[in-house]
C-alpha positions in Angstrom: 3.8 -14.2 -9.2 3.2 -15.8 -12.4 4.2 -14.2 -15.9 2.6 -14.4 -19.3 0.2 -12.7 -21.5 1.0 -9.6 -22.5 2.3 -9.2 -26.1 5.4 -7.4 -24.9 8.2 -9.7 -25.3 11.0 -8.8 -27.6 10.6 -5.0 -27.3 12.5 -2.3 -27.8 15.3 -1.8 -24.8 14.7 1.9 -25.1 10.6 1.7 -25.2 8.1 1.6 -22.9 5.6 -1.4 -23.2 3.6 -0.7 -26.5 -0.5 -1.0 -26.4 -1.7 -4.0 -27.7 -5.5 -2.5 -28.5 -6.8 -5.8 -26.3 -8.8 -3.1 -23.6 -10.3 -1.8 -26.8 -14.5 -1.0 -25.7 -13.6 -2.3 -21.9 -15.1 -0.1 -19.0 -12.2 0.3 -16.2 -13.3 1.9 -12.9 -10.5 3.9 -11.4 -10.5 5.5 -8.1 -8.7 8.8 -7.5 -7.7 8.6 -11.6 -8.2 12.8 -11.4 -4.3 12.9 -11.0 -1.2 10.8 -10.4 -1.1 7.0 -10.8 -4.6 6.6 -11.2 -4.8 9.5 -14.5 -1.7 7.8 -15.7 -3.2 3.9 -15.7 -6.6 5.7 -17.3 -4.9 7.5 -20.1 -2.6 3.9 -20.8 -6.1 2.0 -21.5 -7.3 5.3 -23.3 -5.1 4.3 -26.1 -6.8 1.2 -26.7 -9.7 3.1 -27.0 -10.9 2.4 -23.4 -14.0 4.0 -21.5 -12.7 4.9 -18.2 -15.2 5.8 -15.6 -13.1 8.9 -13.2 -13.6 8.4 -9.8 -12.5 11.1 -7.5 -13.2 14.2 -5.6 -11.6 16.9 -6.8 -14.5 18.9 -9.4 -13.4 22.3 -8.9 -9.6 23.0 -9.4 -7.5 22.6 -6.1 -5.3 25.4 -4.8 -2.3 23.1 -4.8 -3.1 19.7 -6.6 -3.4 19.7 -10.4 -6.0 18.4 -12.2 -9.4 17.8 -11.7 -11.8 15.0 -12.8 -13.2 16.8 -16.1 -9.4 18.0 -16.9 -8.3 14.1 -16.7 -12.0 13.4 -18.7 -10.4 15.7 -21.5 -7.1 14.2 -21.5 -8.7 10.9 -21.6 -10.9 11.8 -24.7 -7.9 13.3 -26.3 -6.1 10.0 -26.0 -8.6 8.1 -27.4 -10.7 6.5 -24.7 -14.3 7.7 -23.8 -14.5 9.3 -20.5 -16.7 9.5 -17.7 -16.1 11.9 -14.5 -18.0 11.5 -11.2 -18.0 12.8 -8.2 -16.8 10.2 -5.8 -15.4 10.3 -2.3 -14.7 7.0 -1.3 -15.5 7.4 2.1 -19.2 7.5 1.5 -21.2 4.4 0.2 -23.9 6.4 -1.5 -21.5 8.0 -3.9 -19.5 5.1 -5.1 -23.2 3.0 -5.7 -24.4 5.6 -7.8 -20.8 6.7 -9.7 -21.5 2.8 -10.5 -24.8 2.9 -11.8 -24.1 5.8 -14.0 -21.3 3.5 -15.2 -23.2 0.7 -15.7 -25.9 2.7 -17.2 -23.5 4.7 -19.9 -21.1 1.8 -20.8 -23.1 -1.0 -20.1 -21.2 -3.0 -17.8 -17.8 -2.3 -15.8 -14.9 -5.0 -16.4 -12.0 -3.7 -14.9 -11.9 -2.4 -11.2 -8.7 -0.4 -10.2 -8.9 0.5 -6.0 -6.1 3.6 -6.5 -7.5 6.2 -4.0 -5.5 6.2 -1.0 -4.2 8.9 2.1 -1.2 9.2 3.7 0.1 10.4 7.3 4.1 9.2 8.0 3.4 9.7 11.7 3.6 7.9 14.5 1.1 6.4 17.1 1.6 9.4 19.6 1.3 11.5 16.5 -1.3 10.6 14.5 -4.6 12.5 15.7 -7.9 10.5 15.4 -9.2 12.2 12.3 -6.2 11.0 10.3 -6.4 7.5 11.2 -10.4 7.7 10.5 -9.1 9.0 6.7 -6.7 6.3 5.6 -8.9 3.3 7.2 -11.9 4.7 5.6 -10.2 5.7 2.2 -7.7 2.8 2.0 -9.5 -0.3 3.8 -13.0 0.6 3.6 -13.3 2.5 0.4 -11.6 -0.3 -1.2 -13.7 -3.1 0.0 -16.7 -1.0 -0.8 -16.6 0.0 -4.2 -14.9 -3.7 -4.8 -18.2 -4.8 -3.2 -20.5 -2.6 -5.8 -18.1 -3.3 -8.5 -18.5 -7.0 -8.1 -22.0 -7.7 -9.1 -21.0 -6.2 -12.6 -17.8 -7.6 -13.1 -18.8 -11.1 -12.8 -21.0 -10.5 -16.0 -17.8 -9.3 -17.8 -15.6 -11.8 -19.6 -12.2 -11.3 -18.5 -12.7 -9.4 -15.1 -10.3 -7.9 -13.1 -9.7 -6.1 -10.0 -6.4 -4.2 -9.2 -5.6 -2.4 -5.9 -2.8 -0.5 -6.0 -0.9 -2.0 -2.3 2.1 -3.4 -1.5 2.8 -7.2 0.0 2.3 -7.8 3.5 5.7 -7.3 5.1 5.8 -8.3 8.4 9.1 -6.5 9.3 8.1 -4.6 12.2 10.6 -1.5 10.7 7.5 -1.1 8.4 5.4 -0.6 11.3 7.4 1.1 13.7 7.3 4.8 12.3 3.5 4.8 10.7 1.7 2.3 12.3 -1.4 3.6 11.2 -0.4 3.8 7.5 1.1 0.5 7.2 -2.1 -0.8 9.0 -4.8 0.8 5.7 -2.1 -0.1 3.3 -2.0 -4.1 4.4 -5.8 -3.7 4.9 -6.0 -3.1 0.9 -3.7 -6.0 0.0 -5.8 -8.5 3.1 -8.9 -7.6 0.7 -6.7 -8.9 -2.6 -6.1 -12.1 -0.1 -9.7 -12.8 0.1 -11.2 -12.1 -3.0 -8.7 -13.2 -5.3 -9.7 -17.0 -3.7 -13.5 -15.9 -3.1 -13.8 -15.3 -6.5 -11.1 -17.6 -8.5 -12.2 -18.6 -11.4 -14.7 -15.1 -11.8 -12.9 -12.4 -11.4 -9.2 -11.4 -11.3 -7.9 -9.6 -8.0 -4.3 -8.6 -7.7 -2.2 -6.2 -6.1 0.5 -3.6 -7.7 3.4 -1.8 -6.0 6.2 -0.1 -7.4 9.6 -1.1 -6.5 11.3 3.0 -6.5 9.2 6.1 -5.5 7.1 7.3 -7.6 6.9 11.4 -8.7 3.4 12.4 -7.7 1.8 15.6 -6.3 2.0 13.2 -2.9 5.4 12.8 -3.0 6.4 16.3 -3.2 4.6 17.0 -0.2 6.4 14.3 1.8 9.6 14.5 0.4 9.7 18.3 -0.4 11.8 20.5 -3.7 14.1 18.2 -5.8 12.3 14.7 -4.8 11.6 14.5 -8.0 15.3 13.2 -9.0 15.1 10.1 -6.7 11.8 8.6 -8.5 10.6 7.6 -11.6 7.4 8.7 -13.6 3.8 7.1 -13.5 3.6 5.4 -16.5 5.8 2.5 -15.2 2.8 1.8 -12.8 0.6 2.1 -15.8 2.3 0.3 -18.2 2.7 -2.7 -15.6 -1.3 -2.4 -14.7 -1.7 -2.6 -18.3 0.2 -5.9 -18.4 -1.8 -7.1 -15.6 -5.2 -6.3 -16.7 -4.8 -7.9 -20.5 -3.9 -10.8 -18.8 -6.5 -13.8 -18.3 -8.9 -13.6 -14.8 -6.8 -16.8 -14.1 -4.0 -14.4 -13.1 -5.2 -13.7 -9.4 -4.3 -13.6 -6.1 -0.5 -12.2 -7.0 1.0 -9.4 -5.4 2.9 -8.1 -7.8 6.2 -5.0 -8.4 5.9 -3.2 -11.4 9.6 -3.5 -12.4 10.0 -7.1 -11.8 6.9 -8.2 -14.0 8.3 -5.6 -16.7 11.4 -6.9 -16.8 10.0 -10.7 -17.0 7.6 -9.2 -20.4 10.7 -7.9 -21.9 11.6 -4.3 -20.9 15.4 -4.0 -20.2 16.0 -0.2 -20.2 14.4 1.8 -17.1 15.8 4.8 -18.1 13.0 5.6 -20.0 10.8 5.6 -16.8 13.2 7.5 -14.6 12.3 11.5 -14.0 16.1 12.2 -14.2 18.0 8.7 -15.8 21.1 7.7 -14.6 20.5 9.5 -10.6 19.7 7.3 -7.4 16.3 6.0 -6.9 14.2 5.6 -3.5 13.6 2.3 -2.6 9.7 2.2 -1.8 7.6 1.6 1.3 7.8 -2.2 2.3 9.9 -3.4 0.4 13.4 -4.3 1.9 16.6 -3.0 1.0 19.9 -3.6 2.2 20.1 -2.2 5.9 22.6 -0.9 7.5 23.9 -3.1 10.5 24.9 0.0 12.4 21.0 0.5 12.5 19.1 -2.9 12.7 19.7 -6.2 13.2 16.6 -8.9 12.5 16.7 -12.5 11.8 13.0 -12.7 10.6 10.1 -10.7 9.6 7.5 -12.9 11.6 4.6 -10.8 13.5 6.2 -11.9 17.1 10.0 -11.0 16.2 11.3 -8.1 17.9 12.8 -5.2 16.6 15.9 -4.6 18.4 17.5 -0.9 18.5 20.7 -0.2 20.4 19.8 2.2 23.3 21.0 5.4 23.3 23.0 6.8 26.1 24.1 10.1 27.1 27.7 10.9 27.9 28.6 12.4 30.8 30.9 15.0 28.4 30.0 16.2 25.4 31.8 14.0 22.7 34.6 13.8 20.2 34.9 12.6 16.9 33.1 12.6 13.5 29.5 14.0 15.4 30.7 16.2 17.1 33.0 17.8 14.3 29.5 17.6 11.9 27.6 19.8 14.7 30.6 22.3 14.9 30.9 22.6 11.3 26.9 23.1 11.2 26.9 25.6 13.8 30.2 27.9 11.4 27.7 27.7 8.4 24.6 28.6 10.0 23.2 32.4 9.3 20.3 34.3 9.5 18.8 33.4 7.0 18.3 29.9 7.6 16.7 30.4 10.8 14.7 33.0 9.3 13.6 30.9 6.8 13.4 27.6 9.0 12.1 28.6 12.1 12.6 25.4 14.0 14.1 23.6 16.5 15.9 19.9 15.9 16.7 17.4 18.4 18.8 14.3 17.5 18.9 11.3 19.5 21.6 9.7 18.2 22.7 5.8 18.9 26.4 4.4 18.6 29.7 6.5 19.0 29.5 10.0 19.6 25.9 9.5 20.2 23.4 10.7 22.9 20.9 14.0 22.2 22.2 16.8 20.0 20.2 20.1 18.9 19.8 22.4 15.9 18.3 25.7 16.8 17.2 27.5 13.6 14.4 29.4 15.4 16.2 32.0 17.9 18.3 34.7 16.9 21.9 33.7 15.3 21.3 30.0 15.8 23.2 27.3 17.5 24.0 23.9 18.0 24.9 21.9 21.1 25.5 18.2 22.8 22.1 18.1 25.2 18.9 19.2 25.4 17.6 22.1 23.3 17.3 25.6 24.6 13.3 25.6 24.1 11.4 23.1 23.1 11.7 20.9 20.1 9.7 20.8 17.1 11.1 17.9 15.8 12.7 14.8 16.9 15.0 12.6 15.0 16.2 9.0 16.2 19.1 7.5 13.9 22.6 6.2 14.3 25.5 8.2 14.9 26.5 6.7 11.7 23.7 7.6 9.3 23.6 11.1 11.0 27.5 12.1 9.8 25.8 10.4 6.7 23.2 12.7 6.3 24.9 15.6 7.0 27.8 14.8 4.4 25.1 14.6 1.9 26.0 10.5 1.5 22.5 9.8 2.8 19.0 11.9 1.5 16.7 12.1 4.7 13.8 11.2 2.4 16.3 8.3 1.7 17.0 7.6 5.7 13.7 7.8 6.8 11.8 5.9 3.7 14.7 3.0 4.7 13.7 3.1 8.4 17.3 4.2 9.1 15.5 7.5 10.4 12.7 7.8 13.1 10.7 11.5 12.6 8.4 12.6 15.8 6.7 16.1 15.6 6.3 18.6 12.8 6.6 16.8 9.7 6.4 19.8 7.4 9.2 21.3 9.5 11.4 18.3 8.9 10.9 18.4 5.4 12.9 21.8 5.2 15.7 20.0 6.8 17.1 18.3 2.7 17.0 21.8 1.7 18.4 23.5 4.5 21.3 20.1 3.9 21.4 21.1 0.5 23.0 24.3 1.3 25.1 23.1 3.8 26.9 20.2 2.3 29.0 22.4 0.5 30.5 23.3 4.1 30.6 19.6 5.4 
């Protein structure tokens, strides 16, 4: 990545990067900009008196998800941009071609393209029904390429173009592939289109790629990550103050694939505070990007498409174990009530690798609960592969599942929503451990 352009050096520590007016009268394009990262880079350009064309589904208000394209066209207005909302799904052609036209025919031309719409399923191969992986292929992959592909005629008239998907780079370590195949698969597909257009059209248009380096507090990430995520990430506007960066820059800044707090910090922003939902508390490394692995969990020389991932096999002893997994499972099973299998309603098996290991249970679905060294009484809702390590961990409250699993030190098969309960249902036990 290459750094330079925007007029942010020398800032405040304590301030976010300050509008330049320099997107003044420029038409952006921004998928899924009704809510989340995409509102968030929308109302940043807003301020330089922008027109933003909103380009998302949601017309009528959701039952769970805030917002809705004419809400985010008000908030746009209010900010000082000039706002158009349209009805787009991504997955069909007709409705990004003619969202365009209308754009084209209000604004006059479109000259900056940001590809934000994206779905999400953490599941695995076994557990990712057909429909989902139809969603994030067609949403991420092929609703990116096509509205890049009706965008493109138009931005080649415009004189500093740009096109921004919002992806990560193409990490082939096969942990990021292991527990969501599918996802990791429409994500890449996103930042394989920045690969090819950036050179296709060098020297036209700009085409880059922006990922954040923590988790970001969205209406997404509460689902996956469940009450008091929000802690552990840090608002939108450090996505849209780093798109903002990247989009005043000149179209000869392409082809990069770029983290929004390392080109921040290279324009002059030294304080991240500012960005974090609650400063000063542990962030979550995001999706594909290492971190520092535990060796207990993984061991991998290189990230190459034919290395192997190698796990240490688990193995059942004969006898139920000793030591600090099987003292976590009997303290468990003394704090358990009614209540929390009331409220839980679920079954937990642990396959756990290393000392102490082999498969555990949790049975918060029959009366009085229990935990045991074996198979579960009925059958399991949820599975959970880790070390023996990272379990005593987790249960300890050293380690935030959310944490585990967004690390790869955590392998979730079966009913995701049910596995979500488990931080809170940790939360209340902790005090116990």
């Amino acid at each position: 990545m290459r750094s330079g352009g925007c007029a942010a050096r020398g800032i405040a520590a304590a301030a976010m990067l300050p509008n330049t007016g320099k997107l003044a009268g420029c038409t952006l394009f921004i998928t899924g900009a009704s809510r989340g990262i995409g509102k968030a880079i929308a109302l940043k350009a807003a301020k330089d008196g922008a027109n933003i064309v909103i380009a998302a589904k949601t017309a009528e208000p959701h039952p769970t998800l805030p917002g809705t394209i004419y809400t985010a066209a008000e908030e746009i207005e209010a900010a000082g941009g000039k706002a158009l909302p349209c009805v787009v799904n991504v997955r069909e052609e007709e409705q990004i071609i003619s969202a365009v036209e209308k754009a084209v025919k209000t604004f006059g031309g479109i000259d900056i393209l940001v590809n934000n719409a994206s779905a999400i399923s953490l599941t695995g191969t076994l557990e990712t029904a057909t429909k989902k992986v139809n969603l994030m292929m067609d949403v991420n992959v092929r609703g990116t390429y096509l509205t890049s592909k009706a965008c493109l005629p138009h931005l080649r008239k415009s004189k500093n173009p740009h096109i921004l998907n919002l992806s990560p780079p193409m990490n082939l370590n096969p942990i990021w592939f292991k527990n969501h195949c599918a996802y990791t698969i429409s994500k890449y597909g996103m930042s394989m289109c920045v690969l090819g257009m950036a050179e296709e059209f060098r020297g036209e248009v700009a085409v880059n790629a922006l990922w954040p380096k923590t988790a970001i507090h969205t209406a997404a990430m509460d689902m996956l990550g469940g009450a008091g995520i929000e802690k552990q990430c840090r608002k939108t506007d450090i996505l849209a103050d780093a798109a903002y960066c990247i989009l005043t820059k000149p179209k000869s800044f392409t082809g990069n694939f770029i983290i929004d707090e390392v080109l921040l910090r290279e324009e002059g922003v030294k304080d991240f505070d500012v960005y974090a939902i609650a400063p000063g508390h542990p962030l979550i490394p995001d999706f594909f990007l290492d971190v520092e692995i535990d060796t207990t969990a993984v061991k991998q020389k290189g990230y190459g498409a034919a290395q192997a991932l190698k796990e240490e096999k688990t193995e059942s002893a004969p006898a139920k174990p000793s030591g600090p997994v099987a003292e976590t499972f009997r303290v468990i099973q003394g704090a358990m009530t009614e209540e929390n299998v009331r409220s839980t309603q679920g079954i937990f098996q642990f396959e756990l690798s290393g000392d102490g290991g082999g498969t555990w249970y949790i049975d918060l679905k029959n009366k009085g609960g229990s935990t045991g060294f074996g198979k579960p009484p009925g059958t399991a809702d949820v599975v959970m592969s880790m070390s023996s390590a990272d379990f005593v961990k987790m249960f300890t409250g050293k380690l935030k599942p959310t944490m585990a699993f967004m690390s790869g030190k955590l392998r979730i098969k079966g009913n995701m929503a049910l596995a979500m309960k488990l931080e809170k249902l940790l939360t209340q036990l902790n005090s116990k451990l």
